[in-house]
N, C-alpha and C positions, 0 to 999 in steps of 0.2 A: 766729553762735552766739547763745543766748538766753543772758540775763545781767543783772543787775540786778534788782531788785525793789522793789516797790510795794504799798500797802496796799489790801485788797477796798474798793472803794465801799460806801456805805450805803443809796444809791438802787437802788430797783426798775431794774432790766434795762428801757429804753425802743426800739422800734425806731427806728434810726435816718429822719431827717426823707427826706420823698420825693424830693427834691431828689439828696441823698447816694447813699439806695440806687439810684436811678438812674445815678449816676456808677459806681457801685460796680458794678451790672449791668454797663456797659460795658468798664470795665476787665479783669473778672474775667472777664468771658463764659460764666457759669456759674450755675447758680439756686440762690436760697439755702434750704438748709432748716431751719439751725437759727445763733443768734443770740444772746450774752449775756458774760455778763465769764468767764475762764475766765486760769489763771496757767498759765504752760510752765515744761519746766527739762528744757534736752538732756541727755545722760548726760555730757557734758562738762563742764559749771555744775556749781557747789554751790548759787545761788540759783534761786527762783522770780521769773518774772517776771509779771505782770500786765499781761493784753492784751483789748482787745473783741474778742472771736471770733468768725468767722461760718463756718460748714460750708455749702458751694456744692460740689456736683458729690462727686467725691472729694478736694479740695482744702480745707485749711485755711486760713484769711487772717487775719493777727492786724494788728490797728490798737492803734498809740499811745494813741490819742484815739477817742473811740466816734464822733465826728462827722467823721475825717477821711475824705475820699474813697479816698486812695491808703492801700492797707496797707502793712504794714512789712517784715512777713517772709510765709512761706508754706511748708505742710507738705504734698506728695503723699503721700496714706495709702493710693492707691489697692492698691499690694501691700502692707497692713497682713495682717502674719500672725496675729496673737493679740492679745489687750488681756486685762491685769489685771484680779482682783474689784478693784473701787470698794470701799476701806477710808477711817475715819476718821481723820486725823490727832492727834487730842487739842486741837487750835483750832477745830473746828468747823465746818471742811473738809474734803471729800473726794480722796482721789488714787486716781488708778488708771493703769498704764503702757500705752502702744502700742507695740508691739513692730513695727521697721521690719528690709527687709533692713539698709539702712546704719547701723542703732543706734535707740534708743530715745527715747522722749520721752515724760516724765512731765507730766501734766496735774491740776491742782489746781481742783476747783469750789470752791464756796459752803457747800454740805453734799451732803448725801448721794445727796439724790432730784433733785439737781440734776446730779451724778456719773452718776447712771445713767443718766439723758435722754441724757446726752452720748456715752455710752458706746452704748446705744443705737443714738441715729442712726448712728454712727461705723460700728459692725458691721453695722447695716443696708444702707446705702451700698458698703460694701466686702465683702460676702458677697451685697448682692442677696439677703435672707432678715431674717423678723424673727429676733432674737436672743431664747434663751430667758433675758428676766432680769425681773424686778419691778418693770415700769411699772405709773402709774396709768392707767386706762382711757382719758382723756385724749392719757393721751401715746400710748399703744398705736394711736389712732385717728391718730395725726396722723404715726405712723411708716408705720401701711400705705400713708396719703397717699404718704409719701416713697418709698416701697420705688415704687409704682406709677410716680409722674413720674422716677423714676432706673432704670427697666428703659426706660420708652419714650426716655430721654434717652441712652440707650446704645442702643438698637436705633438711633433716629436717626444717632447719632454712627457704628455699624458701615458703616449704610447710604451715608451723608457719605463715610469713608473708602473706600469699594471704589468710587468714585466718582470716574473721572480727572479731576483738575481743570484746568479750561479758563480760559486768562488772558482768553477774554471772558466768563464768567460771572460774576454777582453777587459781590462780594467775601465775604471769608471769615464763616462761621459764627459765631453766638455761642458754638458750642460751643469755639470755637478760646478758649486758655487762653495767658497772657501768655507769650513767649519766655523759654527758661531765663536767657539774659544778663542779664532786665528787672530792677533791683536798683531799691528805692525809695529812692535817693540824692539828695546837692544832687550840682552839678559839680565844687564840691571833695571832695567824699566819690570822688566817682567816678573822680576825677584819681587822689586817694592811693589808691583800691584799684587802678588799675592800674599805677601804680609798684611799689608793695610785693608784688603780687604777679603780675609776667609771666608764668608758667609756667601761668595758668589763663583767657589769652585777652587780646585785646585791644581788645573793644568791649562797650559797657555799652549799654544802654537804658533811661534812665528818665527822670522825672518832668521834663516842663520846669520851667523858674522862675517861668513864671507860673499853674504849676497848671492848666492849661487846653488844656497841649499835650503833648508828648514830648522827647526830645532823644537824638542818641547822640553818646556819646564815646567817641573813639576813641584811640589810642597808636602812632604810627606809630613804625617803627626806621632811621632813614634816617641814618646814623652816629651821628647821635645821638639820644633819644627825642624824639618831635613829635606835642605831643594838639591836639586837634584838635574842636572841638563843632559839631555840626550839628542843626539844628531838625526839627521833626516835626508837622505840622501836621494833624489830624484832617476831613474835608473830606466829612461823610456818613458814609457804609460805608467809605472809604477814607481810606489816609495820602498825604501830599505830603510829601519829602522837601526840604528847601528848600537846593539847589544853586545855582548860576550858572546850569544851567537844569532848572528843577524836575520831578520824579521823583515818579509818583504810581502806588501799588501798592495792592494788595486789601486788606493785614493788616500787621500787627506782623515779621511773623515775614517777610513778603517785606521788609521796612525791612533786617531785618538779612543776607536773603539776598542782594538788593540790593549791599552793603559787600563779605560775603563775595566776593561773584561778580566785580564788578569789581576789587578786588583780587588778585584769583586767587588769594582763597585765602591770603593774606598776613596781611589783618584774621580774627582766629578770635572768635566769641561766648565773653565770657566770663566762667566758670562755676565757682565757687570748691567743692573738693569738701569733701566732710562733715570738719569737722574742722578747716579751715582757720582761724587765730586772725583775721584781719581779716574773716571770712566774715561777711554782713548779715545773710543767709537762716538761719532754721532747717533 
């Protein structure tokens, strides 16, 4: 759930250093098209939060820190039905709502013409059409850019998909987008979210400790609960699973198919849904 709040920066919108958005490219596996400070507030919150925001793909990724690699939370907009006019607040910000099947999320810029940009790419991205609203010519050129590389990044991805995949072929796509499990936690965050809440799975994915790797944690029920951490080591195009004897798959999402599979199905991905009070995710 989004919550807390923070005050706008006064520094200009920088992009992040090459190093980062490279990390960020991998992670996310998704291309970015638009980039800057931007506050949330679910329909659940009463506050705004303040986040660096980047718009990749039809996915939103909100970061802490503008310079962290790993995001925090993250929004599929890709079925965004409607979005609100971009109105003034009286502080000299703009809001304007996105309307999702599972609830709402209100988005706060800068000002105005900062509101609309955002708004914008958003609808452009998720309707594949420009939107009729009052960009400057600037922006309007660099939205048709986007409209262009998100029709070929979806014909690509159609094409990927009707595409039986072959366990000796190249591992997976950058198109492939982090597993729903993946939550940006430590391993005590990840522990207590699967205590507190069993009925939404029992295996996490995220961030190793030294920033540089993966990890999943897992909850076994063996009369009594038994968690369990195991490494994830990036090795090229591919992960290595670090067992007694190690396990090396194409993607993410084979990591946690992996778990599933040998467990028969015992270990479930898991996935806190809208609304949940310990939930990380937007």
């Amino acid at each position: 759930m989004l919550q807390g709040t923070r005050e706008q920066p006064e520094e200009t919108p920088q992009p992040a250093p090459r190093q980062i958005f490279q990390e960020r490219q991998r992670i996310t596996g998704l291309p970015l098209y638009l980039q800057g400070y931007l506050s949330a507030r679910h329909s659940g919150c009463q506050e705004f939060r303040l986040y660096w925001t980047e718009l990749r793909g039809t996915m939103l990724f909100f970061y802490d820190d503008k310079k962290a690699p790993m995001y925090s939370q993250k929004l599929d907009i890709s079925a965004l039905s409607s979005a609100t006019s971009v109105h003034p607040d009286g502080n000299g910000s703009a809001q304007f709502i996105l309307r999702l099947p599972n609830g709402e999320v209100e988005l706060k810029a800068s000002d105005c013409e900062c509101g609309k940009e955002w708004k914008g790419f958003i609808l452009t991205v998720t309707k594949l059409s420009v939107p009729d609203e009052p960009l400057l010519p600037g922006q309007l050129i660099r939205i048709h850019e986007v409209l262009e590389k998100e029709k070929n990044r979806r014909i690509t991805l159609n094409n990927f998909s009707s595409t039986p995949l072959k366990r000796s072929s190249s591992p997976s796509s950058l198109l492939t987008t982090m597993p729903m499990c993946f939550h940006a936690v430590s391993r005590q965050e990840a522990a207590e979210l699967l205590a507190k809440n069993p009925s939404c799975g029992s295996l996490i994915l995220r961030p190793g400790s030294d920033s540089k790797s993966y990890a999943v944690t897992v909850r076994y029920d063996l009369g009594a609960p038994c968690l369990k951490h195991y490494r994830v080591l990036a090795k090229g195009r591919s992960y290595s699973i670090e067992l007694e004897r190690r396990v090396t798959v194409p993607s993410l999402q084979d990591v946690v198919n992996y778990f599933v599979t040998q467990t028969q199905g015992n270990l479930k991905p898991f996935v806190l849904q809208t609304g949940t009070a310990e939930d990380p995710a937007v």
